[in-house]
Steps between C-alpha positions, in 0.01 A plus 500: 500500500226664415259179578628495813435873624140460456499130654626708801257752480202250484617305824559833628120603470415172577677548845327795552186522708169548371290832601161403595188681314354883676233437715119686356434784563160665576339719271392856617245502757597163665685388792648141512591335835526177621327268727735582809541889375146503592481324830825739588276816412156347657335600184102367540315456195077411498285463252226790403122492632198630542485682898292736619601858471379844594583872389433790750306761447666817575311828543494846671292503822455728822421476811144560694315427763259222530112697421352312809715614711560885421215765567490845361324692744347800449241690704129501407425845636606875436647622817843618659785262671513601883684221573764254285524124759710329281830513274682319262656147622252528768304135540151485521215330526188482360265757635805730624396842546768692200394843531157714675377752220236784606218467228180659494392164309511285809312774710220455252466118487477496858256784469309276295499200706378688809202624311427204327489348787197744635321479183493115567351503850269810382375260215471155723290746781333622182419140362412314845210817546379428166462120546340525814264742378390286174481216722252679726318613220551905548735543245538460102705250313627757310659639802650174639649472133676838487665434842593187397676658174675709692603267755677296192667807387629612818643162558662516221677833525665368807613180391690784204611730780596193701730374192639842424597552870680153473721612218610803691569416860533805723809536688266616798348158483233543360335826618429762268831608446683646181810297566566215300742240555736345174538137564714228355295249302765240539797369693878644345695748533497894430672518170380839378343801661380761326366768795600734777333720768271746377476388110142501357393188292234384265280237540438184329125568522482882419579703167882534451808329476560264771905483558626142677597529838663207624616208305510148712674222412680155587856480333533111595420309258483743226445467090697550217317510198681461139410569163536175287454539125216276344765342316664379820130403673506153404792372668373724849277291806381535773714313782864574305755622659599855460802729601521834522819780451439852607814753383384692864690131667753425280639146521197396624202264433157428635356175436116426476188347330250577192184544677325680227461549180291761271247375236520788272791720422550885513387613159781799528792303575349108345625413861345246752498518867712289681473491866742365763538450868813579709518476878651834614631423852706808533310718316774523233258512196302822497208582227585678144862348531577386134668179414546230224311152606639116400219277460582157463329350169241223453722190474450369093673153333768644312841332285746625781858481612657608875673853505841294534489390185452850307797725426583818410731567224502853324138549402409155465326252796690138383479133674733207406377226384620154543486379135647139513889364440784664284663250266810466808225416744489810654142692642416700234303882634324701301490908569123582382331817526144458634227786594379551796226647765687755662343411847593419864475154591688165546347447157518630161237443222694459215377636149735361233821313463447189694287244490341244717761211574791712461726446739632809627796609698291630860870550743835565353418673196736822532796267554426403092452865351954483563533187282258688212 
């Protein structure tokens, strides 16, 4: 009886169906999919190289105007305003009468000029007599020579009063007149203005301090000149791009070019001066307006990866990594933590983690961080 009870029991479990083995599993830190999981997820993989990369250079900067076109004008002579001609946001041009000062200073220049200008034909008279005189033989070398002497001098003192009168053109035009006329030097527009009716003012020329009167400028195109760290130099040239964020016009940016940039730094700050060009169509961008400036990098050969590939997880930057076949068959990928320039760009120099020939996962990565 007993024989027979386990007879049963073996044809039983013979009967009975076999349960196949458990698939692998992946170890922490790996996803395993196979081949049509990853056509069904689009999941692109390519293998690590050398491209060229570039970090920006980021540093504060402000606005200003361009120095050859701006003019600080202030008045050579001591005098009072007795009439203002132009205002701020008014255009001019160059040679634009700005304001008619009364100055004793001009009086006297003109004074000058008038009597150098009689001291000259006294002199020729003077000098013609003399020569005629030696040449008839009724007067002295000596004499011809001291008229001659003075004849140089006096034509000298007028070609001075002649160049002082210049500088300080009379608002009579050119009589002797103590009212002198403020010009601009340049074409722009009024951006400051500094005098009224009635106010006395030093002069440029005389003992005091002279005070600027008008300030003249053109606000299109305009500079903005940043403060890059010598650390930073290298990777700055002329001819890269540039853009520009001001807090005074937020959510915007200003796009423009190096043109310049300094060959010696500030030995206060152990800055360099880095100049840029914006057009300034609308006069949006006005001088002293601070702002942070991007300057796109000198482009260097660097172990890189795109910005698809990298992810964030917690406080580390990881990539997967196709690493070959699991034992099943499946596409084995590899979570590795890898450091990383923490720049802008389609391209990210990579320090450590990967190496060249890796192939790495470049679309499709997040949809692997759920199978971890």
């Amino acid at each position: 009886m007993k024989r027979f009870l386990w007879a049963s029991l073996v044809a039983v479990a013979a009967c009975e169906p076999r349960s196949s083995p458990p698939a692998p599993q992946p170890p922490p830190g790996e996803a395993w999919l196979s081949d049509k999981q990853v056509s069904e997820a689009k999941i692109v993989v390519e293998p690590v190289a050398i491209h060229p990369v570039s970090t920006p250079v980021v540093a504060p900067a402000r606005v200003a105007f361009d120095d050859l076109r701006v003019a600080h004008v202030f008045s050579p002579v001591a005098g009072r305003v007795l009439r203002v001609l132009a205002g701020p946001g008014d255009r001019v041009r160059r040679g634009t009468p700005l304001a008619v000062l009364e100055s004793p200073d001009v009086g006297q220049a003109f004074s000058d000029l008038a009597k150098a200008e009689a001291d000259l034909r006294a002199a020729e008279q003077e000098h013609q007599r003399q020569k005629e005189l030696y040449e008839a033989r009724a007067g002295a070398r000596r004499d011809l020579e001291a008229a001659e002497s003075s004849y140089l001098k006096a034509k000298a003192e007028i070609d001075r009063a002649r160049q002082k009168a210049k500088l300080l053109p009379s608002a009579a035009g050119g009589s002797a007149s103590q009212e002198y006329e403020l010009r601009s030097p340049i074409d722009g527009e009024v951006i400051f203005r500094s005098l009224n009716p009635g106010m006395e003012v030093q002069g440029q020329y005389t003992v005091g301090q002279a005070v600027e009167l008008f300030t003249i400028g053109e606000l299109d195109p305009v500079w903005v000149v940043a403060d890059v760290f010598a650390l930073d130099l290298p990777a700055v040239a002329v001819g890269a791009d540039a853009r520009v964020a001001l807090p005074a016009l937020p959510g915007r940016a200003f796009d423009g070019k190096v043109q310049w940039v300094s060959g010696a730094l500030d030995p206060a700050a152990r800055t360099a001066k880095v100049r840029i060009v914006l057009p300034n169509p609308r006069r949006e961008l006005r001088p002293e307006m601070l702002g942070t400036a991007t300057i796109a990098g000198r482009p260097r050969d660097e172990l890189a990866v795109p910005r698809t590939a990298l992810l964030r997880l917690g406080d580390q930057t990881v990539v997967f990594v196709d690493v070959g076949r699991a034992p099943d068959g499946r596409v084995r990928f590899e979570r590795r933590p890898v450091e990383v320039d923490d720049a802008e760009g389609d391209w990210v120099a990579v320090r450590n983690g990967i190496k060249p020939g890796d192939r790495v996962v470049t679309s499709g990565a997040i949809l692997l961080v759920g199978l971890l």
